[in-house]
N, C-alpha and C positions, 0 to 999 in steps of 0.2 A: 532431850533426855537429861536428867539430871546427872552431876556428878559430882564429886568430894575429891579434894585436894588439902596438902596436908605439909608442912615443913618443919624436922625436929633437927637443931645443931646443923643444919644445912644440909641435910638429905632432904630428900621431896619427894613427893610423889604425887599423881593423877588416878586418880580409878572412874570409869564409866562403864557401868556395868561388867561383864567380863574380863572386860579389858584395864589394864594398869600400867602405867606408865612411871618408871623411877629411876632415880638421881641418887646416888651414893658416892660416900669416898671413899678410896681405899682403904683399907683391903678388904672391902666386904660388898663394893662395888666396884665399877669401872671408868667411875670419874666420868659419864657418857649416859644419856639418856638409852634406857631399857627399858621394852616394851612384853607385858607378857600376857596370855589369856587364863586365866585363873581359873576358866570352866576345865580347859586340858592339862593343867600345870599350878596348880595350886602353892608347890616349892620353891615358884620361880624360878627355876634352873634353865627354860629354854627362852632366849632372846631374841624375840621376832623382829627387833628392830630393824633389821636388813631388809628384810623379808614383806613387811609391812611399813614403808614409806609411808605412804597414806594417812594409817592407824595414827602411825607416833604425829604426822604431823596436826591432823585433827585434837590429838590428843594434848598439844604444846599449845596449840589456839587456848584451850581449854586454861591452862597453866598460865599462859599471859590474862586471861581473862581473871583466875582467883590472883595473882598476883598485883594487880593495875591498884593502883590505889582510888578510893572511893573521893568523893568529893566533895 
């Protein structure tokens, strides 16, 4: 499945499909990768990153993968 990743001023983020995974500094993040489902949470308020090990790590594959440099 495809996905878009994305980095402004050193926040980032992952998104694949539903799911999104982001990088912020404070104080409008948690300096901590946060995982969220945007089909249930649109606001991003709930942080599944606990909860979904998994997700985020799938999701960080992804993140090393837009980040590697080409060659």
């Amino acid at each position: 499945m495809d996905y878009l990743a994305w980095e402004i001023f050193g926040n980032r983020a992952v998104r694949q499909g539903d799911w999104k995974l982001r990088w912020q500094y404070k104080p409008y993040g948690t300096e901590q990768w946060e995982l969220f489902n945007l089909a249930n949470d649109m606001a991003e308020r709930h942080d599944l990153a606990s909860a979904q090990p998994d997700k985020v790590k799938a999701l960080l594959a992804l993140w090393d993968d837009y980040v590697r440099p080409t060659r």
